[in-house]
C-alpha positions as CSV (number, residue, x, y, z in Angstrom):
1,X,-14.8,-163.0,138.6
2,X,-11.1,-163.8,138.6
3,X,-9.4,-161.5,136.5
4,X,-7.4,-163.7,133.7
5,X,-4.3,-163.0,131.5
6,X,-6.6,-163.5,128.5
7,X,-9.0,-160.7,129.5
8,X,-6.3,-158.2,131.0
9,X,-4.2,-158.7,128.0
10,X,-7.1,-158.4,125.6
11,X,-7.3,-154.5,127.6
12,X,-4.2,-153.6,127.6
13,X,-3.5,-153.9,123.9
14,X,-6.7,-152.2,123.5
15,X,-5.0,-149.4,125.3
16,X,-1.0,-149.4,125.2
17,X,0.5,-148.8,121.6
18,X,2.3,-151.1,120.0
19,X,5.6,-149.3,120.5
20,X,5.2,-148.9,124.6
21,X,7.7,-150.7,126.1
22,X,8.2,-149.5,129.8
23,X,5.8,-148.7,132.7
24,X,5.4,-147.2,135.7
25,X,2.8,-148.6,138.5
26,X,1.5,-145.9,141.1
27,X,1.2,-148.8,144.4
28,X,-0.3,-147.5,147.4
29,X,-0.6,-150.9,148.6
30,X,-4.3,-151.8,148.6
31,X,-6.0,-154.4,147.0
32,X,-6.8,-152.4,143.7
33,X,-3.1,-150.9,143.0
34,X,-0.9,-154.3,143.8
35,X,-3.4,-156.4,141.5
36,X,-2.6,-154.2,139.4
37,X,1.4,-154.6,139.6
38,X,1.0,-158.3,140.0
39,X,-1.0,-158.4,136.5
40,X,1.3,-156.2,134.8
41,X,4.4,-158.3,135.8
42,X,2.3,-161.2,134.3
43,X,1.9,-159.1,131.1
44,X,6.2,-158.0,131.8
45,X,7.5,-161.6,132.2
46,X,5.2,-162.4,128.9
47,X,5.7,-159.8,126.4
48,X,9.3,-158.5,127.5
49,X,8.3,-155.5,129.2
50,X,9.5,-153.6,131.8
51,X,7.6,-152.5,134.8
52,X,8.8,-150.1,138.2
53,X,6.3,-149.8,141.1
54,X,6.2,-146.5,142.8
55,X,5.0,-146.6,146.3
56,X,3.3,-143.6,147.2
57,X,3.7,-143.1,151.3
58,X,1.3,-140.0,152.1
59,X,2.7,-139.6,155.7
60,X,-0.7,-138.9,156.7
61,X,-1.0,-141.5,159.2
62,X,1.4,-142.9,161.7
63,X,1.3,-146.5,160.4
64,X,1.6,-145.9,156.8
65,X,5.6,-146.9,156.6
66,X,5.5,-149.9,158.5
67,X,2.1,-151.2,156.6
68,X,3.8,-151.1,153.1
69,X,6.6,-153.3,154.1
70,X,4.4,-156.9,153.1
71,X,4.3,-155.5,150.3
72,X,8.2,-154.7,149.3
73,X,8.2,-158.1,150.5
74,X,5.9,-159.1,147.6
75,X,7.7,-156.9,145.8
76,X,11.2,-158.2,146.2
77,X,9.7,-162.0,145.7
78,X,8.5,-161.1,142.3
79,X,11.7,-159.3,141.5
80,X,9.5,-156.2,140.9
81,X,11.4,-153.1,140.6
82,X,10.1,-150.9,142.8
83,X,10.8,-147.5,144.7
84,X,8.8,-145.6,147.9
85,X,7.9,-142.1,147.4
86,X,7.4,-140.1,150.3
87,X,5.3,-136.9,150.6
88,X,7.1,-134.6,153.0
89,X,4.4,-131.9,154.4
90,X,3.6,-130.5,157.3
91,X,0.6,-130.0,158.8
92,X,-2.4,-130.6,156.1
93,X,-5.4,-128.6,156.5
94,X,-8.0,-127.7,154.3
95,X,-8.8,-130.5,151.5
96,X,-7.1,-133.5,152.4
97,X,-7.7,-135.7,150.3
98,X,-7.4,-133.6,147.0
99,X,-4.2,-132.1,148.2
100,X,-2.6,-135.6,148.6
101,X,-4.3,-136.5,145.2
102,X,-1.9,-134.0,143.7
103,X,0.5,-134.7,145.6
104,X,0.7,-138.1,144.7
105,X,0.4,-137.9,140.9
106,X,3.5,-134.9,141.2
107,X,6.0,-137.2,142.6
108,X,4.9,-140.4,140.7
109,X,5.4,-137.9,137.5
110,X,9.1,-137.0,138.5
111,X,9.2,-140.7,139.0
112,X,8.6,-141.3,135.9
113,X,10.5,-138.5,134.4
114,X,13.4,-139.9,136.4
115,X,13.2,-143.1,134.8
116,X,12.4,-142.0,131.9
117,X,9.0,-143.6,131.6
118,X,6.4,-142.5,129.2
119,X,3.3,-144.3,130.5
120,X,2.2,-144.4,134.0
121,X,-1.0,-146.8,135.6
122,X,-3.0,-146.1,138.4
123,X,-5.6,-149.0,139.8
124,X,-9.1,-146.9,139.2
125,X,-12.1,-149.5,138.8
126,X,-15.2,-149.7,137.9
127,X,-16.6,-148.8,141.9
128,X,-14.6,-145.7,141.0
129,X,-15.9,-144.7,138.2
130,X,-19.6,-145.0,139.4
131,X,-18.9,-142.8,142.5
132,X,-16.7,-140.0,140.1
133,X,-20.1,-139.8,138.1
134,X,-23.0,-139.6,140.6
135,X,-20.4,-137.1,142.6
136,X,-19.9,-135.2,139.5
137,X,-23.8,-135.7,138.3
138,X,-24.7,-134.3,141.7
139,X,-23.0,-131.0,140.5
140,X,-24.6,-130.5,137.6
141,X,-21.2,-131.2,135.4
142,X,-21.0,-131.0,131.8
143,X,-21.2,-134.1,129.3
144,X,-16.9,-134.1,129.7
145,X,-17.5,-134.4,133.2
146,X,-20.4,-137.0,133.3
147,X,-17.8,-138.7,130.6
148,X,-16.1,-139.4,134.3
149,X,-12.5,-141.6,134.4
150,X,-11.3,-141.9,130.8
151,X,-9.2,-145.4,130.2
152,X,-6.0,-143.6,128.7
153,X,-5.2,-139.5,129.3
154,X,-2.7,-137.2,129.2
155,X,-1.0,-136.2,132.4
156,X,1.5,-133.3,131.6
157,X,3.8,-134.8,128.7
158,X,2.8,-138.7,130.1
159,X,0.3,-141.0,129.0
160,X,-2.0,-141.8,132.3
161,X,-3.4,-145.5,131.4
162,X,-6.3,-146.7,133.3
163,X,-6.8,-150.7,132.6
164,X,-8.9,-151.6,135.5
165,X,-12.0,-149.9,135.1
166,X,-14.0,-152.7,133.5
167,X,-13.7,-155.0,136.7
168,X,-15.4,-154.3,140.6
169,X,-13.5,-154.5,143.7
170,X,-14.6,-157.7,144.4
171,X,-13.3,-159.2,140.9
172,X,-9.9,-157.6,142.2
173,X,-9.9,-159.0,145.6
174,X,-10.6,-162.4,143.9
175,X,-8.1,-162.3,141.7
176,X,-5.5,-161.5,144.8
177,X,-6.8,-164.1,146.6
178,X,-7.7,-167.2,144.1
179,X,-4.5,-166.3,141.6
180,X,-1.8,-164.7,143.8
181,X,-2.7,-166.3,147.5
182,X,-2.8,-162.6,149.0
183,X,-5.0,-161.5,151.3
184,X,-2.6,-159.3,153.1
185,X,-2.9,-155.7,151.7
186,X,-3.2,-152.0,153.0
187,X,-6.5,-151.2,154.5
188,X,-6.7,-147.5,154.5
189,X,-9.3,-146.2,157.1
190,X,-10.1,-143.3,155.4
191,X,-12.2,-145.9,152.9
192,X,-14.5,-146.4,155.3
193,X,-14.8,-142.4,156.7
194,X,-17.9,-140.2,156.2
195,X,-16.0,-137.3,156.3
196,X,-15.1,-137.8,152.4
197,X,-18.1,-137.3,149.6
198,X,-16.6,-140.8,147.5
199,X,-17.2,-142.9,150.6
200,X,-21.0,-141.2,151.3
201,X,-21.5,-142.0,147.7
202,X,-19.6,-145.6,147.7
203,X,-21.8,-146.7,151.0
204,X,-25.0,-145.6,149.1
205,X,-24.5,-148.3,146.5
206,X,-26.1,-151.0,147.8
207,X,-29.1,-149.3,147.8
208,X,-29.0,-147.4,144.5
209,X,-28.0,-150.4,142.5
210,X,-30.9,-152.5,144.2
211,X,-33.8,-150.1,144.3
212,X,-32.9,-148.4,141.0
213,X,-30.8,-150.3,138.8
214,X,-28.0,-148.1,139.1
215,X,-25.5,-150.2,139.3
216,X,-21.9,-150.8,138.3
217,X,-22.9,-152.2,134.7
218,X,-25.7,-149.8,134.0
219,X,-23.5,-147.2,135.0
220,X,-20.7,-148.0,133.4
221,X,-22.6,-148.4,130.0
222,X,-24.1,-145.1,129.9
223,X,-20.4,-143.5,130.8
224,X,-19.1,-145.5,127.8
225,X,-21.7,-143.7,125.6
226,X,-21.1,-140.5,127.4
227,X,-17.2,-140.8,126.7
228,X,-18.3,-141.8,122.8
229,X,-20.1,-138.4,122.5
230,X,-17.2,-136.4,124.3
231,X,-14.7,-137.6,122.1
232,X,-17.0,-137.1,118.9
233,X,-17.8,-133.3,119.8
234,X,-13.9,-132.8,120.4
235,X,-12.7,-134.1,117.1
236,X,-15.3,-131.8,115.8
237,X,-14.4,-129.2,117.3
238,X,-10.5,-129.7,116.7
239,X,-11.2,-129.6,113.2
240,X,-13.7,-126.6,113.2
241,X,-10.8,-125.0,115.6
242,X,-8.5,-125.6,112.6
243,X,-11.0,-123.8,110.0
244,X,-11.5,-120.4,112.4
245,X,-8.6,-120.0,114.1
246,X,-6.0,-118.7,111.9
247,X,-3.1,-115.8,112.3
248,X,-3.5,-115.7,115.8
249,X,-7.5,-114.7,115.0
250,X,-10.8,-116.1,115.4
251,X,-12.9,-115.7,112.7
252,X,-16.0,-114.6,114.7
253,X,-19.0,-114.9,112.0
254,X,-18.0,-118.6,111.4
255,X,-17.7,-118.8,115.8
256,X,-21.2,-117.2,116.3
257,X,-22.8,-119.9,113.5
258,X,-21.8,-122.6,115.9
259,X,-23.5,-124.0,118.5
260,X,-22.6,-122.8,121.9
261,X,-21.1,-126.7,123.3
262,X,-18.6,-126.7,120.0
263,X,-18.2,-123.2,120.5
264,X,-16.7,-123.9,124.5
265,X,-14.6,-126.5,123.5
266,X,-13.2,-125.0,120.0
267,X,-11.9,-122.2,122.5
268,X,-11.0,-124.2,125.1
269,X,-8.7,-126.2,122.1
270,X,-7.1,-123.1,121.5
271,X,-6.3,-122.4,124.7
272,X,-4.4,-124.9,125.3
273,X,-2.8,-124.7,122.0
274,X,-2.1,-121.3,122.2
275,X,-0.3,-122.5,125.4
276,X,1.0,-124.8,124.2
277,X,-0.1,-126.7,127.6
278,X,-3.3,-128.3,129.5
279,X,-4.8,-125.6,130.8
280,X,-8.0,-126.4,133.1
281,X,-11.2,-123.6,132.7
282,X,-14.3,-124.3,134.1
283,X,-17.2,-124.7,131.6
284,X,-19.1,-122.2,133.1
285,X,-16.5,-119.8,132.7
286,X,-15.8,-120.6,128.8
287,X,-19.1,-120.4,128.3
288,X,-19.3,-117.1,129.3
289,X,-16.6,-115.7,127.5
290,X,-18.2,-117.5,124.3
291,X,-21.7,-115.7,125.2
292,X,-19.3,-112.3,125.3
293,X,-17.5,-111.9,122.5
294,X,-20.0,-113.4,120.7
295,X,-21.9,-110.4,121.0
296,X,-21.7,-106.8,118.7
297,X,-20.8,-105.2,121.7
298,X,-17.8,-107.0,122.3
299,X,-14.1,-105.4,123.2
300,X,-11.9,-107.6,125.2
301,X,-11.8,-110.0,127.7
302,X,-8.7,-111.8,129.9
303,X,-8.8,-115.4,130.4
304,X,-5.9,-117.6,131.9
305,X,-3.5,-115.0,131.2
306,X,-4.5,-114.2,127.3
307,X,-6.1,-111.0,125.9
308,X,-9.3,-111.7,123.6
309,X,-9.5,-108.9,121.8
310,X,-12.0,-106.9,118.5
311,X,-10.4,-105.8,115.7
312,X,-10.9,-103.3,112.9
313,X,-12.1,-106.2,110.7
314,X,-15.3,-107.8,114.2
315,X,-12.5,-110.5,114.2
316,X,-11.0,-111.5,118.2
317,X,-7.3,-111.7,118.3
318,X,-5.6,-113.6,121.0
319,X,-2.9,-112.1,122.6
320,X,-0.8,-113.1,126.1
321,X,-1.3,-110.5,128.2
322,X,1.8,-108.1,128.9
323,X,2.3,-109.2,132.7
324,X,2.0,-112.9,131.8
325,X,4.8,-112.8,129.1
326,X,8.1,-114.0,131.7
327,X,6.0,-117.0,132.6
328,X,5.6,-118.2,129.0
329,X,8.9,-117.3,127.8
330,X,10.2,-119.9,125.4
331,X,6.7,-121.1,124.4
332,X,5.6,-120.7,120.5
333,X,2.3,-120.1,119.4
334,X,0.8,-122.4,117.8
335,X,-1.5,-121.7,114.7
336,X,-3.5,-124.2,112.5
337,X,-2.5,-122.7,109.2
C-alpha cells in the first residue's frame, strides 16, 4: 500500500495538536525514518510547518558516515533542514544496542532543546510494534507493557510522536519507491543479525503470522485494546491518586480498599509527582511495596530515593530521604489538594 497524503494527514491530526507548529525528525537513514521526513515535508510545504531532520551517526560501524551522504543529498534537494549528530564513545561493550538506543534519543533531545522544538518523530511501524510485544509477552510484562509502542509519549519535557505505526515495512518501502523514486537508503546489517532478540523475533514472523494468525493486523488490534485498557486504569487511578493522596500522606484504609493493579499505578502517579519527574520502577517492585505497607505490620520502606513512612494516625507519609535531598534541590512537591 502506498502511503498517501490523505491517510498520513488524516494521522497526524489525530496526533499533533492544533497549536504544534515545528518538528524535529530523528533520520537514521533507512527506509522507515526518511519516509518519514519525506512525508512530513509533504505535510511542511502544505500546512506551513516547519520540519529539521536529525541524523543520528552511531559510529558503530566504519561505513556509517560515508552511507548517510545520499541522503543529505536528498536532504539538500528537498531544502530539508537538517543536522548529523554524532555519538562520540569509545569502545561499546555490554548492551549495544540499548546503550545506542539512549544514546540516540539523548542527543536528538538536546537537538531539540537547541532548536527549541517541542515535538520530536521517530519512524517506529507496525513490524515494530509486533516484535516490542511478543519480546515483551515473552517476559511476562504487565498490561502497560503488552500496551507496547504508544503513538504519542512523553520523553523528558517533549512530546515523542509516533505516526507510522499503522503501516508495515513494505507499505513504507512502496511509498519510497512508487512516490519519491528512492530506492537508495541505509541498510544497516545489524537488521539482519541474530545476535539481537528484535531480529530472532522479526525473522520468526513469517511463520507465526501463517501458522497462527499472528500477524501484523491481529496484532496490532489486540495492542490497540490493550493501550485502551492502560489508559482507562491510569485515568482511574490519577483521580483516585487525587482522593488519597493529600498533605504529603496516603490515606491507607482508602489504599488497602483498592485493588492491587490501581493500587501500583496510583503509587507509581505519585512518584512521579512527588518528583516532579518520570521516574521508571519496575512493576514487580511497586507491587511489592503496595503488598508492604499495605499490611498492619508496616513501618517504612525506601523507594527511588523517598521514605514511605507509618504514622501515629496507620497513615504512610512520603518523605525524600535525607541523602537524596542535594539531587532534588529546587524541586516542589506536589500535592493534589
Amino acid at each position: 500500500m502506498i502511503i498517501t497524503n490523505e491517510v498520513f494527514f488524516k494521522i497526524l491530526k489525530s496526533l499533533l495538536p492544533s497549536d504544534s507548529h515545528k518538528y524535529v525528525i530523528g533520520l537514521s537513514g533507512g527506509a522507515d525514518s526518511l519516509c518519514l521526513t519525506l512525508l512530513m515535508n509533504e505535510y511542511a510545504k502544505i500546512f506551513s510547518k516547519e520540519i529539521f531532520a536529525c541524523i543520528v551517526d552511531h559510529k558503530l560501524r566504519p561505513e556509517s558516515s560515508t552511507e548517510i551522504i545520499p541522503i543529505i543529498s536528498i536532504l539538500k534537494d528537498r531544502k530539508i533542514n537538517y543536522k548529523v549528530l554524532t555519538w562520540e564513545h569509545e569502545e561499546i561493550t555490554g548492551n549495544i544496542e540499548n546503550k545506542a538506543r539512549i544514546a540516540r534519543y539523548n542527543l536528538l533531545y538536546d537537538c531539540c532543546k537547541e532548536l527549541d522544538f517541542k515535538y520530536l518523530m521517530t519512524a517506529h511501524h507496525a513490524l515494530d510494534q509486533w516484535e516490542t510485544f511478543f519480546m515483551r509477552l515473552s517476559k511476562g510484562s504487565s498490561l502497560k507493557g503488552l500496551s507496547a509502542i504508544k503513538p504519542v509519549s512523553n520523553f523528558k519535557d517533549i512530546k515523542l510522536i509516533r505516526p507510522m505505526l499503522n503501516f508495515s515495512p513494505a507499505d513504507i518501502k512502496e511509498t519510497l519507491s512508487s512516490r519519491f523514486g528512492i530506492s537508495n537508503y541505509v541498510k544497516d546489517p545489524s537488521n539482519e543479525s541474530l545476535e539481537f532478540e528484535r531480529v530472532r523475533w522479526r525473522k520468526s514472523y513469517n511463520i507465526l503470522s501463517e501458522t497462527y494468525k499472528l500477524d501484523l493486523e491481529n496484532i496490532g488490534r489486540s495492542i490497540k485494546r490493550l493501550q485502551s485498557a492502560d489508559k482507562c486504569l491510569n485515568e482511574l487511578a490519577e483521580n483516585f491518586a487525587r482522593e488519597i493522596f493529600n498533605g504529603y500522606y496516603i490515606d491507607i484504609k482508602k489504599f488497602k480498599s483498592l485493588h492491587l493493579e490501581l493500587q501500583i499505578r496510583i503509587l507509581n502517579f505519585i512518584i512521579d509527582q512527588f518528583l516532579n519527574k518520570k521516574k521508571i520502577i519496575s512493576y514487580s517492585l511497586l507491587m511489592c511495596v503496595c503488598e508492604q505497607i499495605c499490611k498492619t505490620s508496616f513501618v517504612a520502606t525506601n523507594l527511588s530515593g523517598l521514605v514511605l513512612r507509618r504514622d501515629k494516625t496507620k497513615n504512610v507519609k512520603i518523605y525524600k530521604e535525607e541523602r537524596f535531598k542535594n539531587i532534588f534541590q529546587g524541586e516542589t512537591f506536589q500535592s493534589f489538594v
